[in-house]
N, CA and C atoms of all chains as a GROMACS GRO file, in nm:
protein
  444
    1UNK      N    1   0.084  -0.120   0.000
    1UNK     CA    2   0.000   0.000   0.000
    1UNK      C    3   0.087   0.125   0.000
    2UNK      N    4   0.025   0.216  -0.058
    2UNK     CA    5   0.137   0.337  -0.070
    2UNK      C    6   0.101   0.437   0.090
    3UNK      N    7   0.239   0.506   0.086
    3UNK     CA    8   0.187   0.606   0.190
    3UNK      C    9   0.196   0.733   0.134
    4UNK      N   10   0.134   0.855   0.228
    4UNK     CA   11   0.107   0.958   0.181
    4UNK      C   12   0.191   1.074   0.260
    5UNK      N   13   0.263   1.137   0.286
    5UNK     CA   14   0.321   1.264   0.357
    5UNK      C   15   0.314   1.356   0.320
    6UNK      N   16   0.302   1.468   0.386
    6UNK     CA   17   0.302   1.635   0.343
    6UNK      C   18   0.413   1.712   0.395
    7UNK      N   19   0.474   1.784   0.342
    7UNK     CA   20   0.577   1.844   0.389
    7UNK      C   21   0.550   2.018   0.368
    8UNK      N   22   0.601   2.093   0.431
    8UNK     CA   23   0.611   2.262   0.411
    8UNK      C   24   0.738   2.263   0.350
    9UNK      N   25   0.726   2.366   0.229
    9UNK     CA   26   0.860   2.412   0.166
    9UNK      C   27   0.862   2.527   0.123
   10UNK      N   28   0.946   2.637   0.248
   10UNK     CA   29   0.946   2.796   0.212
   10UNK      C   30   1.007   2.844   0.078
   11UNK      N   31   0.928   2.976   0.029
   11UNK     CA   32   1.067   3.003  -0.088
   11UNK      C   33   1.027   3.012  -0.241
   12UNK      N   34   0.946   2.926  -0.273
   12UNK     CA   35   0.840   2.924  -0.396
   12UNK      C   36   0.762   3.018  -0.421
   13UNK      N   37   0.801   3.023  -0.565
   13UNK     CA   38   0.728   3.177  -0.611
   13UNK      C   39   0.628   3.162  -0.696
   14UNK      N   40   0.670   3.052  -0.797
   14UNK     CA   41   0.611   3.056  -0.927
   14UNK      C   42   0.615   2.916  -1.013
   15UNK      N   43   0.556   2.911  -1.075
   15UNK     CA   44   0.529   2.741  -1.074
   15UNK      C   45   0.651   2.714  -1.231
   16UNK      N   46   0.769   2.772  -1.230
   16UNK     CA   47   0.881   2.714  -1.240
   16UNK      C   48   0.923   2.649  -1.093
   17UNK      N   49   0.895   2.718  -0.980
   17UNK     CA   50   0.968   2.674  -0.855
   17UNK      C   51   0.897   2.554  -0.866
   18UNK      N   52   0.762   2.495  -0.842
   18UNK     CA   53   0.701   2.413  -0.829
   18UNK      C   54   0.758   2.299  -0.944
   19UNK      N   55   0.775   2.341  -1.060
   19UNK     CA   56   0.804   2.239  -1.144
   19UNK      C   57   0.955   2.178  -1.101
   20UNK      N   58   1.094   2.277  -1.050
   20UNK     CA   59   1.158   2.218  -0.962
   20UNK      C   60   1.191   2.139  -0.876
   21UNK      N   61   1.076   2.204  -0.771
   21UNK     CA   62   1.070   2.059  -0.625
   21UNK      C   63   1.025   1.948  -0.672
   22UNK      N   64   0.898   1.970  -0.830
   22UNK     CA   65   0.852   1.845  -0.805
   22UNK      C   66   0.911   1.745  -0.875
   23UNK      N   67   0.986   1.828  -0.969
   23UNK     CA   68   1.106   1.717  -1.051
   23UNK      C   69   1.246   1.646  -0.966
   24UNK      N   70   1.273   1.718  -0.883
   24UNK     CA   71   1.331   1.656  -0.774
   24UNK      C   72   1.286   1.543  -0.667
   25UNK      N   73   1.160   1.567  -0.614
   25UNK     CA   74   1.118   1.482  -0.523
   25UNK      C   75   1.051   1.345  -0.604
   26UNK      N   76   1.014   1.380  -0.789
   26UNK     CA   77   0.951   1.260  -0.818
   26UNK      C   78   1.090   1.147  -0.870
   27UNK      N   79   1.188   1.242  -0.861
   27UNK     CA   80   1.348   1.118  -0.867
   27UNK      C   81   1.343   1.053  -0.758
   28UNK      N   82   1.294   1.072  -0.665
   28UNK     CA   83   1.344   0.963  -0.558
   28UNK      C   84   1.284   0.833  -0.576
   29UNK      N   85   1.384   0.739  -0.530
   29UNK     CA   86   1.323   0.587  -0.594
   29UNK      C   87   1.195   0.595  -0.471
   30UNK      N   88   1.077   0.507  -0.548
   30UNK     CA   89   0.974   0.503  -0.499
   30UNK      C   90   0.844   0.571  -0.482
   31UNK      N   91   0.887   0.644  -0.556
   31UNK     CA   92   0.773   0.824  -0.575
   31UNK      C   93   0.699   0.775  -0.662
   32UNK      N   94   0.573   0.797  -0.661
   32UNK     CA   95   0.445   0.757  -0.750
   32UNK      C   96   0.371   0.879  -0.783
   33UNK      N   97   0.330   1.007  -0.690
   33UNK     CA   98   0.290   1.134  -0.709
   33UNK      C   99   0.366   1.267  -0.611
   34UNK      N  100   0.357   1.370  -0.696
   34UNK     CA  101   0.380   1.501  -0.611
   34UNK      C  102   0.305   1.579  -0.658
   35UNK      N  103   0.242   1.636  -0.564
   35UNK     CA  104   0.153   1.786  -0.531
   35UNK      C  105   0.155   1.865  -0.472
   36UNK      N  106   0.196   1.984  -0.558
   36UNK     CA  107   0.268   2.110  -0.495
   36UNK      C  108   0.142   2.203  -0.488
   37UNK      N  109   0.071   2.237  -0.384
   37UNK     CA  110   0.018   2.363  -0.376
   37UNK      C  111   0.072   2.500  -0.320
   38UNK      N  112   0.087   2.601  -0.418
   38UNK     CA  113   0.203   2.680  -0.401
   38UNK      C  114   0.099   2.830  -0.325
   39UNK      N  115   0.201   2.864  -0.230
   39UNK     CA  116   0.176   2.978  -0.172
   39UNK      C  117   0.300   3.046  -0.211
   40UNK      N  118   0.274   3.160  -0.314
   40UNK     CA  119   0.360   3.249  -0.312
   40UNK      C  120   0.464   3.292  -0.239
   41UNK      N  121   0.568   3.286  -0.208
   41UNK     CA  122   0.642   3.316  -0.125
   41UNK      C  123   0.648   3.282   0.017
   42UNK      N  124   0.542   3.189   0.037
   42UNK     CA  125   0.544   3.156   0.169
   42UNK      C  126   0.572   3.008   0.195
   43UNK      N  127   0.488   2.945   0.299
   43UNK     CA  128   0.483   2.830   0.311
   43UNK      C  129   0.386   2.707   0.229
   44UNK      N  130   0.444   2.680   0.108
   44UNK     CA  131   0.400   2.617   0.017
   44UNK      C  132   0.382   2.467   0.110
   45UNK      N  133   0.246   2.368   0.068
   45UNK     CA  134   0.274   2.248   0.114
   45UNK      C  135   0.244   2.160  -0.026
   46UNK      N  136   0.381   2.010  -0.009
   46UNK     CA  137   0.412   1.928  -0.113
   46UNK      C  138   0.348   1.818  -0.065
   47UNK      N  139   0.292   1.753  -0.138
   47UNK     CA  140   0.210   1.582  -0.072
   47UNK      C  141   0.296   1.464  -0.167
   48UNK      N  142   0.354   1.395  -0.108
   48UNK     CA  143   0.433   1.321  -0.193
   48UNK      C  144   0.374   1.172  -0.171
   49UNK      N  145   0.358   1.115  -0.257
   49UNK     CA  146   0.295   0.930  -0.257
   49UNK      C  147   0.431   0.884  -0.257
   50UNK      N  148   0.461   0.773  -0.211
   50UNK     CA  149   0.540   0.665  -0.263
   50UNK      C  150   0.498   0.550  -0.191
   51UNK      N  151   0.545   0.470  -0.204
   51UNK     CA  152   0.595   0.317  -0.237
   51UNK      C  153   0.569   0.273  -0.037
   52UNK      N  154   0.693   0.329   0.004
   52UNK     CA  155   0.728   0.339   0.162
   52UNK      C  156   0.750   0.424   0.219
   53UNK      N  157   0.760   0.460   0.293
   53UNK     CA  158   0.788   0.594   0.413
   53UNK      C  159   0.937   0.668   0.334
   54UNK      N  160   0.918   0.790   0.281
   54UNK     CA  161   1.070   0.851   0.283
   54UNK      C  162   1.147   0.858   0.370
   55UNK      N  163   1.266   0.842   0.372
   55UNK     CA  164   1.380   0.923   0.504
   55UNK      C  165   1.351   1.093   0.456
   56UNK      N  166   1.350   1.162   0.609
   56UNK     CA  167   1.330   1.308   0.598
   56UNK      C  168   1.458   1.380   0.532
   57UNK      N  169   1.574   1.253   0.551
   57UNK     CA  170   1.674   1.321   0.462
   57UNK      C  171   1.693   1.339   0.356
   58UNK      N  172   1.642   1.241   0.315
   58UNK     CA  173   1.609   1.239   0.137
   58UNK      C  174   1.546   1.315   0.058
   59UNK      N  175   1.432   1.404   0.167
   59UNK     CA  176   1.345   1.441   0.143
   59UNK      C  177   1.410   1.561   0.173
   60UNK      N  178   1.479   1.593   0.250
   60UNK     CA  179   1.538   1.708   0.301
   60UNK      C  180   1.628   1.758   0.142
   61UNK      N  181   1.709   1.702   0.166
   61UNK     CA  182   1.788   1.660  -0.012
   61UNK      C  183   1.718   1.718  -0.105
   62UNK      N  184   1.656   1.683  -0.134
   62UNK     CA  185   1.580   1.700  -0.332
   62UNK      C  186   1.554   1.814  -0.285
   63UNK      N  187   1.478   1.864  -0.212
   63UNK     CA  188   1.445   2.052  -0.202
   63UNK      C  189   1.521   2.113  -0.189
   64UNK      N  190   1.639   2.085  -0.104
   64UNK     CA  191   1.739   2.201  -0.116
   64UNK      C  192   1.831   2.130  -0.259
   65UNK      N  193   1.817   2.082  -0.293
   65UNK     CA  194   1.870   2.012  -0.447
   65UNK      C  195   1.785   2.131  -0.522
   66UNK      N  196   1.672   2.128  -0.534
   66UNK     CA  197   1.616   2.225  -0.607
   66UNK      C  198   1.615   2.382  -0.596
   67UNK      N  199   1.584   2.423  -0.483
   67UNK     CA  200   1.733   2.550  -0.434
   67UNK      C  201   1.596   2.588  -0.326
   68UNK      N  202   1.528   2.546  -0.263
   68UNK     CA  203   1.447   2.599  -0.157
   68UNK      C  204   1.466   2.507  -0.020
   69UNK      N  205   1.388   2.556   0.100
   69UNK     CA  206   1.385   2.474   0.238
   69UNK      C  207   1.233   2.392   0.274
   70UNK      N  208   1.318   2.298   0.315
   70UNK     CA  209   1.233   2.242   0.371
   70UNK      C  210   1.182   2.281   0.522
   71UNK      N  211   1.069   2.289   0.586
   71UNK     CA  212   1.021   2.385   0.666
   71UNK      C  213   1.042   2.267   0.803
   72UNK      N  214   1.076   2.241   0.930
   72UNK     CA  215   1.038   2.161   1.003
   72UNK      C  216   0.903   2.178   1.039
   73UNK      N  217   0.829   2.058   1.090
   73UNK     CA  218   0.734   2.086   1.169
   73UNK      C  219   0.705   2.121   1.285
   74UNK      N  220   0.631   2.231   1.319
   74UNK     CA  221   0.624   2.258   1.462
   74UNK      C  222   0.559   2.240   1.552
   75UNK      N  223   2.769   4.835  -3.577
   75UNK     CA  224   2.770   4.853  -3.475
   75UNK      C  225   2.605   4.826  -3.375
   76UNK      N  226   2.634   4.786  -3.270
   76UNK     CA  227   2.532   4.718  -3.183
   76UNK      C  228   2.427   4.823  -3.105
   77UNK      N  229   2.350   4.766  -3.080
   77UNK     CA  230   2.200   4.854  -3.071
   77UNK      C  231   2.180   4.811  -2.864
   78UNK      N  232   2.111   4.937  -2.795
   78UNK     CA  233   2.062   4.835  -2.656
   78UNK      C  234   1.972   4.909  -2.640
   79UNK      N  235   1.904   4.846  -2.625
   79UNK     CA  236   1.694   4.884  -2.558
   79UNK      C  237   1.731   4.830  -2.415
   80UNK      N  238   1.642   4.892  -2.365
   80UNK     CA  239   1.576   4.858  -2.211
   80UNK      C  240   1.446   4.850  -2.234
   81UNK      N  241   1.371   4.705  -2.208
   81UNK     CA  242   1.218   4.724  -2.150
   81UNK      C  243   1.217   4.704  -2.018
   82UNK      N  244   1.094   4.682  -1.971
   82UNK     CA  245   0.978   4.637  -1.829
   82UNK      C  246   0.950   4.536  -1.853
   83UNK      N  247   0.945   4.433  -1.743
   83UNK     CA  248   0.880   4.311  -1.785
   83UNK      C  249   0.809   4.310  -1.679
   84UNK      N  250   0.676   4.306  -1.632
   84UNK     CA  251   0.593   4.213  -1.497
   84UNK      C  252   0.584   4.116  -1.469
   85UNK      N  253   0.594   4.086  -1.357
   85UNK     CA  254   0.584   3.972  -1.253
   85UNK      C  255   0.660   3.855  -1.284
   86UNK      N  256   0.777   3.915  -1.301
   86UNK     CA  257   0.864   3.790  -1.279
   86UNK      C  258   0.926   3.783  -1.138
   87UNK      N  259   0.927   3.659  -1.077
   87UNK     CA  260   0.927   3.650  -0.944
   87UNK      C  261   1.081   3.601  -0.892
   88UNK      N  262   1.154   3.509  -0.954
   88UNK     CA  263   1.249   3.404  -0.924
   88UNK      C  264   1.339   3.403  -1.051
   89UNK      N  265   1.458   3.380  -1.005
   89UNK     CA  266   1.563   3.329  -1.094
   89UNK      C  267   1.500   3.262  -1.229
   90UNK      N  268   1.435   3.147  -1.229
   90UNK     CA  269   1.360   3.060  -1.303
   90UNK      C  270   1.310   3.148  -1.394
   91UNK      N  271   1.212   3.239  -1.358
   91UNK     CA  272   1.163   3.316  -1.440
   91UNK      C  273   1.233   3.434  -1.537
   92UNK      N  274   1.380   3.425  -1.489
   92UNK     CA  275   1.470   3.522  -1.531
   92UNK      C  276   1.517   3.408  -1.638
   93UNK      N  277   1.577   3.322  -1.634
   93UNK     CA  278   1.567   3.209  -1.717
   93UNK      C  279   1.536   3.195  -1.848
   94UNK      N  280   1.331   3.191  -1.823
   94UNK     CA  281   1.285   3.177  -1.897
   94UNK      C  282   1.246   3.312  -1.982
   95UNK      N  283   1.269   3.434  -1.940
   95UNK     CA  284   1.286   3.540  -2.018
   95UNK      C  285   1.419   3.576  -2.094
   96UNK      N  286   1.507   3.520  -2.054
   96UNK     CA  287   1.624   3.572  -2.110
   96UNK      C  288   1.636   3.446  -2.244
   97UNK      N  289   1.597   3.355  -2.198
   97UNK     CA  290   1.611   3.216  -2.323
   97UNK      C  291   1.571   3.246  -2.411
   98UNK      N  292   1.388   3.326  -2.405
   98UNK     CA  293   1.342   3.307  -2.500
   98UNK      C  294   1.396   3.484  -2.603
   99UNK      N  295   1.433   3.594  -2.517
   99UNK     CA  296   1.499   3.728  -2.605
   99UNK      C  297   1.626   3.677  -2.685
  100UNK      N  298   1.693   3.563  -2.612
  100UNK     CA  299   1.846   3.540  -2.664
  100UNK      C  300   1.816   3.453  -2.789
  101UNK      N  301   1.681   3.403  -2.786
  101UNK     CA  302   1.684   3.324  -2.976
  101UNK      C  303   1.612   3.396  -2.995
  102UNK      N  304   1.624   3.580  -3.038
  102UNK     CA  305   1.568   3.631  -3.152
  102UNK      C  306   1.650   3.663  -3.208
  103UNK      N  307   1.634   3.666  -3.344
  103UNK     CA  308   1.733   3.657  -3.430
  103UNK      C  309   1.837   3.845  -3.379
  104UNK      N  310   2.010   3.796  -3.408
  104UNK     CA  311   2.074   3.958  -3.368
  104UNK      C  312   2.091   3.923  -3.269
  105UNK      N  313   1.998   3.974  -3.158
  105UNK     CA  314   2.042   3.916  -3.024
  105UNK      C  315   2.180   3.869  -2.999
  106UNK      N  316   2.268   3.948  -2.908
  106UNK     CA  317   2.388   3.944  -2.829
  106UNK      C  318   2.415   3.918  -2.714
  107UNK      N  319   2.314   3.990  -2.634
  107UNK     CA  320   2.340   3.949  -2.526
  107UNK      C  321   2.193   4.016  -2.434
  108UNK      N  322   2.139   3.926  -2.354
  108UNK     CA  323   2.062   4.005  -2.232
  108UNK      C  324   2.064   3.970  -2.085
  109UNK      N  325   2.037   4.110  -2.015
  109UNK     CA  326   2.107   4.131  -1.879
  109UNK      C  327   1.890   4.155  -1.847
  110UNK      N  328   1.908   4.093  -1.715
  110UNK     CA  329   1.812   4.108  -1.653
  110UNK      C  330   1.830   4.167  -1.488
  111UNK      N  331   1.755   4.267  -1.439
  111UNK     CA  332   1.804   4.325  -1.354
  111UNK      C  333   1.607   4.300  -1.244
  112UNK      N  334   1.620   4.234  -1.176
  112UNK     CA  335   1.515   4.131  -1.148
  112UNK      C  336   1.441   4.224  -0.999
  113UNK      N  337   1.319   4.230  -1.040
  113UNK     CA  338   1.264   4.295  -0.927
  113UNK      C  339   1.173   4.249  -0.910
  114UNK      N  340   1.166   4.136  -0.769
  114UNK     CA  341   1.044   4.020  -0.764
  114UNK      C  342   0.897   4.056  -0.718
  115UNK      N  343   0.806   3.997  -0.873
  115UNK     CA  344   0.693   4.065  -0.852
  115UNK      C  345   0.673   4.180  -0.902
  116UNK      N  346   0.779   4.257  -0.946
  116UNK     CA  347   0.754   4.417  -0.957
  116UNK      C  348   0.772   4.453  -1.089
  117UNK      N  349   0.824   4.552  -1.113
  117UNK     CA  350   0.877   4.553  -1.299
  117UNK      C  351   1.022   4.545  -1.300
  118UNK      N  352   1.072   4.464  -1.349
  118UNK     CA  353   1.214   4.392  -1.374
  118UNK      C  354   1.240   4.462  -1.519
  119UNK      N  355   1.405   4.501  -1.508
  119UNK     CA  356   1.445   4.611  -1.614
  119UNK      C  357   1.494   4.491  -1.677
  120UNK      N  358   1.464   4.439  -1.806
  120UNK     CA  359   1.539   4.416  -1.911
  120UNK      C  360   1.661   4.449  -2.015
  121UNK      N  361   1.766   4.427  -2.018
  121UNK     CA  362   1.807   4.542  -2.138
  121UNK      C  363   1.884   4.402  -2.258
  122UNK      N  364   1.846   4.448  -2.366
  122UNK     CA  365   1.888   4.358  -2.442
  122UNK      C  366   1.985   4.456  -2.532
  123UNK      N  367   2.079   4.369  -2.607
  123UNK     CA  368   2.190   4.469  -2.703
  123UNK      C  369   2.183   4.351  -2.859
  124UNK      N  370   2.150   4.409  -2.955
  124UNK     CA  371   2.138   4.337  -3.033
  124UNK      C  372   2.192   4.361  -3.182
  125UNK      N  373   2.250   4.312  -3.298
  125UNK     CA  374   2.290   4.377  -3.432
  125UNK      C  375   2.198   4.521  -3.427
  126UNK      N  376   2.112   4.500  -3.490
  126UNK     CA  377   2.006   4.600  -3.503
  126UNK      C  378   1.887   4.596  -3.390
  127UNK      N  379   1.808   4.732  -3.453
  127UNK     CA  380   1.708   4.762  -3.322
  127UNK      C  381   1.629   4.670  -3.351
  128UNK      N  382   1.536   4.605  -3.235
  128UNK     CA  383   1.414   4.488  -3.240
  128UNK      C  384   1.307   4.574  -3.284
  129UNK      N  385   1.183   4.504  -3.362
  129UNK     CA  386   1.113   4.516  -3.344
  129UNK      C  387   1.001   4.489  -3.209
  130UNK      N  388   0.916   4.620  -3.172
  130UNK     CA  389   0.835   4.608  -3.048
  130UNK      C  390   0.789   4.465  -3.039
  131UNK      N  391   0.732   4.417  -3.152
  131UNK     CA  392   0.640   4.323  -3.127
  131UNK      C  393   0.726   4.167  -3.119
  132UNK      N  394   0.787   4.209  -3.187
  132UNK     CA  395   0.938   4.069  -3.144
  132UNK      C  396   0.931   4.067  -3.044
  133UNK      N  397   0.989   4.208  -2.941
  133UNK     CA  398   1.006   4.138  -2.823
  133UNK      C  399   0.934   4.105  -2.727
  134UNK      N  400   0.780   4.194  -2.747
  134UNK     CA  401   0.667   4.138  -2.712
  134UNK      C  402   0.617   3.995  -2.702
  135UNK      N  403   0.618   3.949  -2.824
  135UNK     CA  404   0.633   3.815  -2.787
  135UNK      C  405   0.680   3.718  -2.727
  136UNK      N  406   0.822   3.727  -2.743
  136UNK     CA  407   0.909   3.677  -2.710
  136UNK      C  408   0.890   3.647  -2.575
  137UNK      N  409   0.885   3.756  -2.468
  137UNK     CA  410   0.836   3.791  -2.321
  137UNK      C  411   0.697   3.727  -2.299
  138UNK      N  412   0.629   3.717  -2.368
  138UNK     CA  413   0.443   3.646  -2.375
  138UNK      C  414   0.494   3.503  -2.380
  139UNK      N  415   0.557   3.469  -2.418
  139UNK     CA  416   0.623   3.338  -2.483
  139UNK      C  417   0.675   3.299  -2.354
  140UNK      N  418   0.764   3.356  -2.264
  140UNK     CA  419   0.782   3.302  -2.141
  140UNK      C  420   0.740   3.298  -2.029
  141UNK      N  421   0.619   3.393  -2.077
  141UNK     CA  422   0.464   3.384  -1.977
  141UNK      C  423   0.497   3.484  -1.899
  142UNK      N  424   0.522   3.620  -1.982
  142UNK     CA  425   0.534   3.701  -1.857
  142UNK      C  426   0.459   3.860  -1.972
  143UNK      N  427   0.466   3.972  -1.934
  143UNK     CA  428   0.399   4.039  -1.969
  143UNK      C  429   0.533   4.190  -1.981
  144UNK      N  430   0.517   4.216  -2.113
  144UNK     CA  431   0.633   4.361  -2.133
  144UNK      C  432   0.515   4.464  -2.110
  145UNK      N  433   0.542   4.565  -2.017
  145UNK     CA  434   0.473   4.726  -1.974
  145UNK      C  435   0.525   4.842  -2.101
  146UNK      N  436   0.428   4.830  -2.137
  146UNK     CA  437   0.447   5.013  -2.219
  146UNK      C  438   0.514   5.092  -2.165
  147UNK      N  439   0.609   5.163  -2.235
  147UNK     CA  440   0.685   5.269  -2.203
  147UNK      C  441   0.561   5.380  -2.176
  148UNK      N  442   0.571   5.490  -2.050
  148UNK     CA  443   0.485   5.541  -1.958
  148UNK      C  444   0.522   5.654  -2.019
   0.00000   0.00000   0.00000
Protein backbone atom coordinates (compact mmCIF):
# COMPACT_ATOMS: atom_id res chain seq x y z
CA UNK A 1 0.00 0.00 0.00
CA UNK A 2 1.37 3.37 -0.70
CA UNK A 3 1.87 6.06 1.90
CA UNK A 4 1.07 9.58 1.81
CA UNK A 5 3.21 12.64 3.57
CA UNK A 6 3.02 16.35 3.43
CA UNK A 7 5.77 18.44 3.89
CA UNK A 8 6.11 22.62 4.11
CA UNK A 9 8.60 24.12 1.66
CA UNK A 10 9.46 27.96 2.12
CA UNK A 11 10.67 30.03 -0.89
CA UNK A 12 8.40 29.24 -3.96
CA UNK A 13 7.28 31.77 -6.11
CA UNK A 14 6.11 30.56 -9.27
CA UNK A 15 5.29 27.41 -10.73
CA UNK A 16 8.81 27.14 -12.40
CA UNK A 17 9.68 26.74 -8.55
CA UNK A 18 7.01 24.13 -8.29
CA UNK A 19 8.04 22.39 -11.44
CA UNK A 20 11.58 22.18 -9.62
CA UNK A 21 10.70 20.59 -6.25
CA UNK A 22 8.52 18.45 -8.05
CA UNK A 23 11.06 17.17 -10.51
CA UNK A 24 13.31 16.56 -7.74
CA UNK A 25 11.17 14.82 -5.23
CA UNK A 26 9.51 12.60 -8.18
CA UNK A 27 13.48 11.18 -8.67
CA UNK A 28 13.44 9.63 -5.58
CA UNK A 29 13.23 5.87 -5.94
CA UNK A 30 9.74 5.03 -4.99
CA UNK A 31 7.73 8.24 -5.75
CA UNK A 32 4.45 7.57 -7.50
CA UNK A 33 2.90 11.34 -7.09
CA UNK A 34 3.80 15.01 -6.11
CA UNK A 35 1.53 17.86 -5.31
CA UNK A 36 2.68 21.10 -4.95
CA UNK A 37 0.18 23.63 -3.76
CA UNK A 38 2.03 26.80 -4.01
CA UNK A 39 1.76 29.78 -1.72
CA UNK A 40 3.60 32.49 -3.12
CA UNK A 41 6.42 33.16 -1.25
CA UNK A 42 5.44 31.56 1.69
CA UNK A 43 4.83 28.30 3.11
CA UNK A 44 4.00 26.17 0.17
CA UNK A 45 2.74 22.48 1.14
CA UNK A 46 4.12 19.28 -1.13
CA UNK A 47 2.10 15.82 -0.72
CA UNK A 48 4.33 13.21 -1.93
CA UNK A 49 2.95 9.30 -2.57
CA UNK A 50 5.40 6.65 -2.63
CA UNK A 51 5.95 3.17 -2.37
CA UNK A 52 7.28 3.39 1.62
CA UNK A 53 7.88 5.94 4.13
CA UNK A 54 10.70 8.51 2.83
CA UNK A 55 13.80 9.23 5.04
CA UNK A 56 13.30 13.08 5.98
CA UNK A 57 16.74 13.21 4.62
CA UNK A 58 16.09 12.39 1.37
CA UNK A 59 13.45 14.41 1.43
CA UNK A 60 15.38 17.08 3.01
CA UNK A 61 17.88 16.61 -0.12
CA UNK A 62 15.80 17.00 -3.32
CA UNK A 63 14.45 20.51 -2.02
CA UNK A 64 17.39 22.01 -1.16
CA UNK A 65 18.70 20.12 -4.47
CA UNK A 66 16.16 22.25 -6.07
CA UNK A 67 17.33 25.50 -4.34
CA UNK A 68 14.47 25.99 -1.57
CA UNK A 69 13.85 24.74 2.38
CA UNK A 70 12.33 22.42 3.71
CA UNK A 71 10.21 23.85 6.66
CA UNK A 72 10.38 21.61 10.03
CA UNK A 73 7.34 20.86 11.69
CA UNK A 74 6.24 22.58 14.62
CA UNK B 1 27.70 48.53 -34.75
CA UNK B 2 25.32 47.18 -31.83
CA UNK B 3 22.00 48.54 -30.71
CA UNK B 4 20.62 48.35 -26.56
CA UNK B 5 16.94 48.84 -25.57
CA UNK B 6 15.76 48.58 -22.11
CA UNK B 7 12.18 47.24 -21.50
CA UNK B 8 9.78 46.37 -18.29
CA UNK B 9 8.80 43.11 -17.85
CA UNK B 10 5.93 42.13 -14.97
CA UNK B 11 5.84 39.72 -12.53
CA UNK B 12 8.64 37.90 -12.79
CA UNK B 13 9.27 36.50 -9.44
CA UNK B 14 12.49 34.04 -9.23
CA UNK B 15 15.63 33.29 -10.94
CA UNK B 16 13.60 30.60 -13.03
CA UNK B 17 11.63 33.16 -14.40
CA UNK B 18 14.70 35.22 -15.31
CA UNK B 19 15.67 32.09 -17.17
CA UNK B 20 12.85 31.77 -18.97
CA UNK B 21 12.86 35.40 -20.18
CA UNK B 22 16.24 35.72 -21.10
CA UNK B 23 16.11 32.16 -23.23
CA UNK B 24 13.42 33.07 -25.01
CA UNK B 25 14.99 37.28 -26.04
CA UNK B 26 18.46 35.40 -26.64
CA UNK B 27 16.83 33.24 -29.76
CA UNK B 28 15.68 36.31 -31.52
CA UNK B 29 17.33 36.57 -34.30
CA UNK B 30 20.74 39.58 -33.68
CA UNK B 31 20.42 39.17 -30.24
CA UNK B 32 23.88 39.44 -28.29
CA UNK B 33 23.40 39.49 -25.26
CA UNK B 34 20.62 40.05 -22.33
CA UNK B 35 21.07 41.31 -18.79
CA UNK B 36 18.12 41.08 -16.53
CA UNK B 37 18.04 43.25 -13.53
CA UNK B 38 15.15 41.31 -11.48
CA UNK B 39 12.64 42.95 -9.27
CA UNK B 40 10.44 40.20 -7.64
CA UNK B 41 6.93 40.65 -8.52
CA UNK B 42 7.54 44.17 -9.57
CA UNK B 43 8.77 45.53 -12.99
CA UNK B 44 12.15 43.92 -13.74
CA UNK B 45 14.45 46.11 -16.13
CA UNK B 46 15.39 44.15 -19.11
CA UNK B 47 18.07 45.42 -21.38
CA UNK B 48 18.88 43.58 -24.42
CA UNK B 49 21.90 44.69 -27.03
CA UNK B 50 21.38 43.37 -30.33
CA UNK B 51 22.90 43.77 -34.32
CA UNK B 52 20.06 46.00 -35.03
CA UNK B 53 17.08 47.61 -33.22
CA UNK B 54 14.14 44.88 -32.40
CA UNK B 55 11.13 45.16 -33.44
CA UNK B 56 8.35 46.08 -30.47
CA UNK B 57 6.40 43.23 -31.27
CA UNK B 58 9.38 40.69 -31.44
CA UNK B 59 10.07 41.38 -28.23
CA UNK B 60 6.67 41.38 -27.13
CA UNK B 61 6.33 38.15 -27.87
CA UNK B 62 9.09 36.77 -27.10
CA UNK B 63 8.36 37.91 -23.21
CA UNK B 64 4.43 36.46 -23.75
CA UNK B 65 6.23 33.38 -24.83
CA UNK B 66 7.82 33.02 -21.41
CA UNK B 67 4.64 33.84 -19.77
CA UNK B 68 5.34 37.01 -18.57
CA UNK B 69 3.99 40.39 -19.69
CA UNK B 70 6.33 43.61 -21.33
CA UNK B 71 4.73 47.26 -19.74
CA UNK B 72 4.47 50.13 -22.19
CA UNK B 73 6.85 52.69 -22.03
CA UNK B 74 4.85 55.41 -19.58
Amino acid sequence: MATTATYTVAGMTCGHCVSAVTGELAALPGVQAVEVDLIKGGASTVTVVSDTPLEADRVREAVDEAGYDLVDPS
